[in-house]
KOLVEXLUM-548453 format. One record per residue (C-alpha): residue in three letters; x, y, z. Coordinates in steps of 0.25 Angstrom, whole numbers. Layout:
ATOM  type   east  north     up
ATOM   ALA      X      Y      Z
...
//
This chain:
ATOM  type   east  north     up
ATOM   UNK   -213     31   -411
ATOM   UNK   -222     23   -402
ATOM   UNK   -232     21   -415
ATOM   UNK   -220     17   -422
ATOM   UNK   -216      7   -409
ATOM   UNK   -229      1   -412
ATOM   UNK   -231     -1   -427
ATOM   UNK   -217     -8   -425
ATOM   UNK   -221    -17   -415
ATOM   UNK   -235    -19   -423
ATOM   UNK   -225    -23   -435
ATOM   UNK   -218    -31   -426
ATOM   UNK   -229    -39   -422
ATOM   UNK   -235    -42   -433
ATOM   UNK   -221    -47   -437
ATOM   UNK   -220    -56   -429
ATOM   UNK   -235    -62   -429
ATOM   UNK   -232    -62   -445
ATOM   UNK   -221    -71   -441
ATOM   UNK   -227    -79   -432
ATOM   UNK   -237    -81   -443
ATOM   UNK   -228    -85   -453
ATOM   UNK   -221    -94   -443
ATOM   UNK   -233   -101   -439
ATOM   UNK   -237   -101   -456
ATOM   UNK   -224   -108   -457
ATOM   UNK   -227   -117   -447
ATOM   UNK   -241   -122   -452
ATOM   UNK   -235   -124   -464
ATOM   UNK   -226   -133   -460
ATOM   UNK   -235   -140   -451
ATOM   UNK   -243   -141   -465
ATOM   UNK   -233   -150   -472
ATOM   UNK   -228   -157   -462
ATOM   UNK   -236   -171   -461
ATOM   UNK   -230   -178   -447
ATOM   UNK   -218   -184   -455
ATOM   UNK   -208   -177   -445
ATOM   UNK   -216   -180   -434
ATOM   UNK   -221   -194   -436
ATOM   UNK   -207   -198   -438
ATOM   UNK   -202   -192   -426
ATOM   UNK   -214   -197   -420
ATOM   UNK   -212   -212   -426
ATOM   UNK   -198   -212   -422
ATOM   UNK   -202   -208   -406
ATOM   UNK   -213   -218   -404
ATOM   UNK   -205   -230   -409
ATOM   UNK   -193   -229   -402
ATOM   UNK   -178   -235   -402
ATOM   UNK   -182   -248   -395
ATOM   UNK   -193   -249   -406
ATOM   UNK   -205   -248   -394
ATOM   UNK   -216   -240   -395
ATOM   UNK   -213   -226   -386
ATOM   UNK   -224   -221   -375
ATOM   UNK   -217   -209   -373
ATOM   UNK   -208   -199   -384
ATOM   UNK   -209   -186   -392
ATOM   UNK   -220   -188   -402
ATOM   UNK   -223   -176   -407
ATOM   UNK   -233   -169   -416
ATOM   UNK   -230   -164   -431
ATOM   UNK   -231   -149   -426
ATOM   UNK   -221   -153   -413
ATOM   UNK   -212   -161   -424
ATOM   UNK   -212   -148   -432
ATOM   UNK   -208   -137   -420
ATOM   UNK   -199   -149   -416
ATOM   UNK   -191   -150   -429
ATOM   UNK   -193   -137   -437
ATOM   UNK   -195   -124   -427
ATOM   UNK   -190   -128   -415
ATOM   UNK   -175   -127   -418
ATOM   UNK   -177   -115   -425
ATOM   UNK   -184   -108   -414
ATOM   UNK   -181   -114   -399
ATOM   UNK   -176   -125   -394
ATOM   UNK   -183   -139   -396
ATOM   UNK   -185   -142   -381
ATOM   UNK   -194   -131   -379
ATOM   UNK   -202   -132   -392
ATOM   UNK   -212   -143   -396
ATOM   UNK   -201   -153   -393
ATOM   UNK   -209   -164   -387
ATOM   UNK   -206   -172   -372
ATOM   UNK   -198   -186   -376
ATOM   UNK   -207   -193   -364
ATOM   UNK   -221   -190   -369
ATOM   UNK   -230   -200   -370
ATOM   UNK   -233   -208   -382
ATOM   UNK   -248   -215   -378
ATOM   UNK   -251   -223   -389
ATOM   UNK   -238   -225   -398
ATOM   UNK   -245   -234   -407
ATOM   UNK   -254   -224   -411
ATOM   UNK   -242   -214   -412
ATOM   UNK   -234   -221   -422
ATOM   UNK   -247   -225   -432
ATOM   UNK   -251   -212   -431
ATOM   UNK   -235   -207   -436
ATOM   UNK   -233   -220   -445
ATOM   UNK   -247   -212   -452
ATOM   UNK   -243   -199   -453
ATOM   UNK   -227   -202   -456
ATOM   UNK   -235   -210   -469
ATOM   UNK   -242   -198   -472
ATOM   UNK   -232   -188   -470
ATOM   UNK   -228   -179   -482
ATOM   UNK   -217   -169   -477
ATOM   UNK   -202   -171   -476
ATOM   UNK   -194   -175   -490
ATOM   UNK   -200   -187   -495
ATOM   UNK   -187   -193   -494
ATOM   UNK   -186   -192   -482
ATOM   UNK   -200   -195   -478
ATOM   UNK   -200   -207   -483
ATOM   UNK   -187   -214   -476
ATOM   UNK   -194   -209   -464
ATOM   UNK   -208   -217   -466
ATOM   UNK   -198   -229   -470
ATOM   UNK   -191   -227   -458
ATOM   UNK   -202   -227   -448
ATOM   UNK   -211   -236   -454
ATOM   UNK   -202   -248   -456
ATOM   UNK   -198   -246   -441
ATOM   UNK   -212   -245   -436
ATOM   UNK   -216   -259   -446
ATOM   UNK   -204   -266   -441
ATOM   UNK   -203   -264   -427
ATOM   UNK   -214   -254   -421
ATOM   UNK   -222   -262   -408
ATOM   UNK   -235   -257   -414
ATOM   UNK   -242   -265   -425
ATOM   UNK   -251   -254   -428
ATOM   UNK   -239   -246   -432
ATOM   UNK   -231   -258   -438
ATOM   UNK   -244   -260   -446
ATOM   UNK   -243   -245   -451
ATOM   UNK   -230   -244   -454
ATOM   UNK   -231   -256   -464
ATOM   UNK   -240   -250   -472
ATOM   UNK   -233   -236   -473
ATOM   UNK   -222   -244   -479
ATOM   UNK   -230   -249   -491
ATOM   UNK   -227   -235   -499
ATOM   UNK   -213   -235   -495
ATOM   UNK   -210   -250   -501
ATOM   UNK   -216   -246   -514
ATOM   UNK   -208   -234   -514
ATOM   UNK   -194   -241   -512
ATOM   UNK   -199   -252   -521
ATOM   UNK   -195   -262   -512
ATOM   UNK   -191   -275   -520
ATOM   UNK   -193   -286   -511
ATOM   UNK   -193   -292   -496
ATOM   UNK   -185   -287   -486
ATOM   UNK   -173   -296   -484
ATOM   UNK   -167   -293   -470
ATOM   UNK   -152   -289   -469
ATOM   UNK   -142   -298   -464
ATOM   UNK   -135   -289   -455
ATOM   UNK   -144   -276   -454
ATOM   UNK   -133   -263   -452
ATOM   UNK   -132   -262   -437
ATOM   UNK   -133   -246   -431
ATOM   UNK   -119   -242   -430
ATOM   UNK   -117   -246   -447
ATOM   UNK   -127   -238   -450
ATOM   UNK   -124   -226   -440
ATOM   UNK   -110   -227   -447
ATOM   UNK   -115   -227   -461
ATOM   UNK   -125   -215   -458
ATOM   UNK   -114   -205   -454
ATOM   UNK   -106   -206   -465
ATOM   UNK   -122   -202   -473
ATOM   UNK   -126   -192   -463
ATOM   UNK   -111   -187   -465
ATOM   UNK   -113   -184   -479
ATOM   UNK   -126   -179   -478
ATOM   UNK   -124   -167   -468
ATOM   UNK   -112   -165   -476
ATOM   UNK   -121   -163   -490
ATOM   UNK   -131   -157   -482
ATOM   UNK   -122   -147   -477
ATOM   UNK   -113   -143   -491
ATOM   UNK   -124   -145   -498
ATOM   UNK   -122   -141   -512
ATOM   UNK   -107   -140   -510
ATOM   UNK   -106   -153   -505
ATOM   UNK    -93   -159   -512
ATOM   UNK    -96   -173   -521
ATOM   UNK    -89   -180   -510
ATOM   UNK    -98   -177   -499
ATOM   UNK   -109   -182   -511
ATOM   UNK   -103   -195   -513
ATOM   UNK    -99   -198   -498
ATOM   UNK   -114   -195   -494
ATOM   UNK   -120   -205   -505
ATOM   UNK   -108   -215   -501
ATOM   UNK   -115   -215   -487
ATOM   UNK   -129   -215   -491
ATOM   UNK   -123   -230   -500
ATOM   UNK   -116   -237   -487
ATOM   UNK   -128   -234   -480
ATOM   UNK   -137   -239   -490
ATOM   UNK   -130   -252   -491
ATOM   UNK   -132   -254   -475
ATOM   UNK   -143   -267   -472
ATOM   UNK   -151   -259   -464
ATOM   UNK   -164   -265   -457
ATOM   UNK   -176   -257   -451
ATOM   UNK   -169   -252   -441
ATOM   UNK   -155   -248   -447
ATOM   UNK   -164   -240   -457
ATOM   UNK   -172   -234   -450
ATOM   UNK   -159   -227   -443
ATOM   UNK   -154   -223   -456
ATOM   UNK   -166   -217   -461
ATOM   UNK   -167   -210   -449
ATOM   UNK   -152   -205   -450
ATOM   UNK   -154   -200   -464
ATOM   UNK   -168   -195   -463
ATOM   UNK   -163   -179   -460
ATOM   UNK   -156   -180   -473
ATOM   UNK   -168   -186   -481
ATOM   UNK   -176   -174   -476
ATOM   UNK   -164   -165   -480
ATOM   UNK   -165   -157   -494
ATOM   UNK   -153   -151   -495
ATOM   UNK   -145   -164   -499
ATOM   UNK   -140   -165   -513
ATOM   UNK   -149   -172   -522
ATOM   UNK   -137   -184   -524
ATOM   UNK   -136   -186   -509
ATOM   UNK   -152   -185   -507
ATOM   UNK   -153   -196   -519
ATOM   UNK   -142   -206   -510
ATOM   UNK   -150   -203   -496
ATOM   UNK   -163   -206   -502
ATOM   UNK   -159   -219   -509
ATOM   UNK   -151   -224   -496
ATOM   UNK   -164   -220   -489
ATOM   UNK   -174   -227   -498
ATOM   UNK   -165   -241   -497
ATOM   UNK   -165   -241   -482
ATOM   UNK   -181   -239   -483
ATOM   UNK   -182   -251   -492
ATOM   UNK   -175   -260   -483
ATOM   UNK   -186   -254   -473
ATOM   UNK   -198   -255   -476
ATOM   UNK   -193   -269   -484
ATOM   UNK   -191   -274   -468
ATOM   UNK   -201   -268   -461
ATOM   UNK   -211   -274   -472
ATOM   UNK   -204   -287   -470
ATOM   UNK   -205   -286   -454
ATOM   UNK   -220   -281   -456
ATOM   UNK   -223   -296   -463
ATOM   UNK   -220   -302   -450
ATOM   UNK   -227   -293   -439
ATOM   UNK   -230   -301   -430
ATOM   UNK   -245   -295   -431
ATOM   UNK   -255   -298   -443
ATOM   UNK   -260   -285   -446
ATOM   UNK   -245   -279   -448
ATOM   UNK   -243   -290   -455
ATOM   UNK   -254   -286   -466
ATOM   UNK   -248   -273   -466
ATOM   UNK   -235   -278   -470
ATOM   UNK   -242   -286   -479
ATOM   UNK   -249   -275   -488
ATOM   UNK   -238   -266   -486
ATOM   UNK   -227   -277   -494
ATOM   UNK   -238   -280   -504
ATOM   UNK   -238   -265   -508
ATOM   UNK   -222   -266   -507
ATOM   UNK   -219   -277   -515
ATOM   UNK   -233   -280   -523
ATOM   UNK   -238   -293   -528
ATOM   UNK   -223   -303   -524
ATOM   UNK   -228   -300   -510
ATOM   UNK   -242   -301   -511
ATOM   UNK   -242   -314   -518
ATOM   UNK   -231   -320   -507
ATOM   UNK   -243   -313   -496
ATOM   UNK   -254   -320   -503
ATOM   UNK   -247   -335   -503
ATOM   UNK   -247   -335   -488
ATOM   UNK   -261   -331   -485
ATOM   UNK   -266   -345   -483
ATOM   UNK   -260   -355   -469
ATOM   UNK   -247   -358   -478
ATOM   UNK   -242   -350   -489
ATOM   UNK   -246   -356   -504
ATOM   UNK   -238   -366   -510
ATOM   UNK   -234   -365   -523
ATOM   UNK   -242   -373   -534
ATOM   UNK   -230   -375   -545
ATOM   UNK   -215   -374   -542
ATOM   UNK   -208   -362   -540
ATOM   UNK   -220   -352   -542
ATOM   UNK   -219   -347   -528
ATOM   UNK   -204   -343   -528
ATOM   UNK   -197   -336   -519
ATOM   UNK   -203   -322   -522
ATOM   UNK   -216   -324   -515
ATOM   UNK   -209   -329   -503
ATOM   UNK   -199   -319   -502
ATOM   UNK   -208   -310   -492
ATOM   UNK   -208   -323   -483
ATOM   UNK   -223   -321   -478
ATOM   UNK   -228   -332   -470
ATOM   UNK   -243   -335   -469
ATOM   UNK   -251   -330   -455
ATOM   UNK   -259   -339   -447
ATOM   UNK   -273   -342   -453
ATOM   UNK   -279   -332   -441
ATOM   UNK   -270   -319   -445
ATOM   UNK   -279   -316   -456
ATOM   UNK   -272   -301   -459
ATOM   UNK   -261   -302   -465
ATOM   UNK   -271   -313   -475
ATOM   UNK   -279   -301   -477
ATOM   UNK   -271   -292   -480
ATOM   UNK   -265   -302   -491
ATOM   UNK   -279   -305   -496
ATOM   UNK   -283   -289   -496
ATOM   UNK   -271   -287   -505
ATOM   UNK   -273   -297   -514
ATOM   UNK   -288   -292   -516
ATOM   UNK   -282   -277   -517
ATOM   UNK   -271   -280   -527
ATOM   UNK   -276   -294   -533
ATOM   UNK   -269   -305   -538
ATOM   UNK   -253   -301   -539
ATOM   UNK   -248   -300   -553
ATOM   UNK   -239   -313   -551
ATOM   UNK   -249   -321   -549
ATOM   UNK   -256   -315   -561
ATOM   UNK   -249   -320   -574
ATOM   UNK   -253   -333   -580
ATOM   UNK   -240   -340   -582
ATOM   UNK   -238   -352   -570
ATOM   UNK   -232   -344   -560
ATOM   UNK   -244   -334   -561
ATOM   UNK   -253   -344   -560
ATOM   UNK   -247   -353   -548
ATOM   UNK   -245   -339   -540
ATOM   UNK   -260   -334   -542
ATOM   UNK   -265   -350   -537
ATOM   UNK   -254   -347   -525
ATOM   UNK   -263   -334   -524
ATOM   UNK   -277   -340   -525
ATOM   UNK   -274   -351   -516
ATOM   UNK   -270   -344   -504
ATOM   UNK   -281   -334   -506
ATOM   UNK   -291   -346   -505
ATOM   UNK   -283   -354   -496
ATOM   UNK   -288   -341   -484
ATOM   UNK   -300   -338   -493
ATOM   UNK   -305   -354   -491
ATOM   UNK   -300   -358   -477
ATOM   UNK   -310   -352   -466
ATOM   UNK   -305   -361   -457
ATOM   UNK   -291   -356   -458
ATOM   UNK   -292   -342   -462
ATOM   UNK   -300   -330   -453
ATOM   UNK   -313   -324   -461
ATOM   UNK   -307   -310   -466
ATOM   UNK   -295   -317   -472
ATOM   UNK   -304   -327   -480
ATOM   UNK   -314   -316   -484
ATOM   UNK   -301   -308   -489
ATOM   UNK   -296   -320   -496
ATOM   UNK   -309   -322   -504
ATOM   UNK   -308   -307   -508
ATOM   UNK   -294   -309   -512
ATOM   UNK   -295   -322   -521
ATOM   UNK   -308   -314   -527
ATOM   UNK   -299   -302   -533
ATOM   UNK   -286   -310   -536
ATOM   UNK   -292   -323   -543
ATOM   UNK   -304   -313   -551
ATOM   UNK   -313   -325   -546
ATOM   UNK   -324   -313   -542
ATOM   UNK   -332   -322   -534
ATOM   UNK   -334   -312   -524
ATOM   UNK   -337   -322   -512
ATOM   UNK   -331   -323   -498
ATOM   UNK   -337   -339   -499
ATOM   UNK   -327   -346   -494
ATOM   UNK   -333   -360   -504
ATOM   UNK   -333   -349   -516
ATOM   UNK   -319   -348   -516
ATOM   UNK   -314   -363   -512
ATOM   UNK   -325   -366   -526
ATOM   UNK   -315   -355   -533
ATOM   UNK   -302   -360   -529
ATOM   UNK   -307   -375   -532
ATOM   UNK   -310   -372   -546
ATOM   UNK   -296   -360   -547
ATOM   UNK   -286   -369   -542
ATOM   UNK   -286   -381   -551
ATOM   UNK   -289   -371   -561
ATOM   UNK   -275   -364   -559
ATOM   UNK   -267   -374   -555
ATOM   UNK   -270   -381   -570
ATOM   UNK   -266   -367   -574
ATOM   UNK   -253   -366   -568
ATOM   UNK   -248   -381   -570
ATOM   UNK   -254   -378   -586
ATOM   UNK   -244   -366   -586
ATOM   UNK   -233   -371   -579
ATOM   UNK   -232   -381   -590
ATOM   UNK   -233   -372   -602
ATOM   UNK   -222   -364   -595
ATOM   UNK   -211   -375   -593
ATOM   UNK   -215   -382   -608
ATOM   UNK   -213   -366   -613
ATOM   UNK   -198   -365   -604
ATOM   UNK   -187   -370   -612
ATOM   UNK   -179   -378   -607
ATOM   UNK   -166   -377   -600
ATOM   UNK   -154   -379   -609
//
């Protein structure tokens, strides 16, 4: 018997550490395929608090205290004993804290896509709009970039007249949430009614003005069912739609916002964020205000309203990034396509072009020396002139010769072009 005793408790043990083992497999794994997106959001959400100031104390937590904090705790004790975290520890650098999350919610890859990608929207159009920090406003411009050419945003952010106040959009939100536990809950058996109530509620909440901070709340109050996968595929389809319209309103304003930071190097962000968004309309309108005064048009009506309609503003001759960054684009992508074609309105667009390019490339006394050197790099690749030179003479010989050249051009077409309009009856 007391062989038997200890073969059992041998069994026993070994039970047990094979448990354990399997346990702490489990929880590698998991560790594994979770990329910071839990915890950098929590984390994102602490150090930027209510009041929109940077925090020097909170609960920012590590992705292996996120995980015992969200997944095992509440399955095996209570959270206020495990891993949980003190509200009151300090924050010593909260600049540092939020690039560093702002990084790794970017790089994150775990979570329904779905759902991760409301939350980068969510946080980073807070951070680019509102955050103290230019370093972080600066970051979260440029992770927006991806997520305007995802939503294919159209045009410039035009601003609400009355946003939807908090208690409108509380009130829409519990009639959705309503619906969605009620799905969530039935499931399969949930009646066509429920169905079609829980899309009604996704459509009066769509159809709500909201600015950054109205939907932001909303993103945040739908983002557990965005992580859920037991919705019905018609309900999921209606919750991501309403979700992707908010986030276009989103990054639209906080890109919009970013164009008038009051600093010149989140300014350049912005910049080269909206060229990625909306292509060669935008960079055209960037490139007419590089000079001291944006470029005035050569022929009547060439420079209409649609490279205006970002309402960019020249910098002072001093602020030289937001000019560099311009030019650098221009030398990445090269002339834009509208100003490419041969008919009057190319050609008067691609003198608007070449002129302010020389105008900074020219001016030494205005303009600061890396702006200049990048403006002769610029008018190198868009005008194909392959000079190669950063001699300021070179390039005021070039344009003497290039200017008249193509202002014979444009009036030569212009006149082909009304002689070839019939005429109105």
């Amino acid at each position: 018997m007391p062989a038997m005793r200890r073969s059992e408790r041998g069994s026993s043990t070994a039970a047990f550490v094979a448990g354990r083992l399997v346990w702490a497999g489990a929880l590698l794994g998991a560790l594994a395929g979770c990329r910071y997106g839990g915890a950098a959001s929590h984390n994102l959400d602490v150090v930027l608090g209510p009041t929109e100031r940077l925090q020097y104390t909170g609960n920012v937590q590590g992705t292996f205290e996120y995980l015992m904090g969200t997944l095992l705790v509440p399955l095996i004790g209570p959270k206020e004993t495990w891993f949980s975290g003190r509200s009151s520890d300090p924050i010593k650098d909260p600049t540092n804290v939020a690039v560093k999350n702002l990084l790794r919610l970017a790089g994150t890859g775990d979570g329904p896509r779905r759902w991760r990608e409301a939350e980068e929207v969510r946080h980073f159009a807070r951070y680019a709009a509102v955050c103290p920090a230019g370093l972080a406003r600066e970051r979260a411009l440029l992770e927006l970039a991806p997520h305007g050419r995802r939503l294919q945003l159209a045009g410039p952010y035009r601003r609400p007249a009355v946003p939807a106040s908090a208690e409108e959009l509380r009130v829409r939100l519990a009639g959705l949430i309503d619906g969605a536990q009620s799905l969530a809950s039935k499931g399969g058996s949930a009646p066509a009614t429920a169905l079609a109530d829980f899309q009604s509620a996704c459509k009066v909440l769509a159809e709500a003005e909201v600015d950054i901070a109205g939907g932001r709340r909303v993103l945040r109050a739908i983002a557990p069912f965005l992580r859920r996968t037991g919705l019905r595929a018609e309900a999921a389809a209606s919750l991501t739609a309403l979700s992707e319209g908010i986030q276009r309103r989103l990054v639209a304003e906080a890109l919009a916002i970013g164009l008038e930071d009051p600093l010149p190097y989140v300014r350049a962000a912005a910049v080269r964020s909206c060229t990625e968004v909306y292509g060669d309309v935008f960079l055209l309108e960037a490139a007419f205000v590089l000079g001291v005064r944006p470029v005035q048009p050569v022929l009547p009506g060439a420079f209409g309203a649609e490279f205006t309609a970002f309402g960019l503003r020249p910098d002072p001759p001093e602020v030289e990034e937001m000019r560099v960054e311009i030019c650098r684009l221009l030398s990445t992508r090269g002339l834009p396509a509208p100003a490419r074609t041969a008919d009057a309105r190319g050609l008067t667009l691609r003198w608007g072009v070449y002129a302010a390019l020389t105008q900074v490339a020219t001016r030494y006394e205005i303009f600061e020396s890396r702006a200049r050197a990048q403006a002769m790099l610029a008018l190198d690749v868009v005008s194909g002139a392959g000079l190669g030179s950063l001699r300021e003479e070179v390039w005021q010989d070039w344009w003497s010769e290039v200017d008249p050249e193509l202002r014979s051009l444009m009036t030569s077409e212009q006149e082909r072009e009304r002689k070839a309009t019939p005429p109105a009856s």
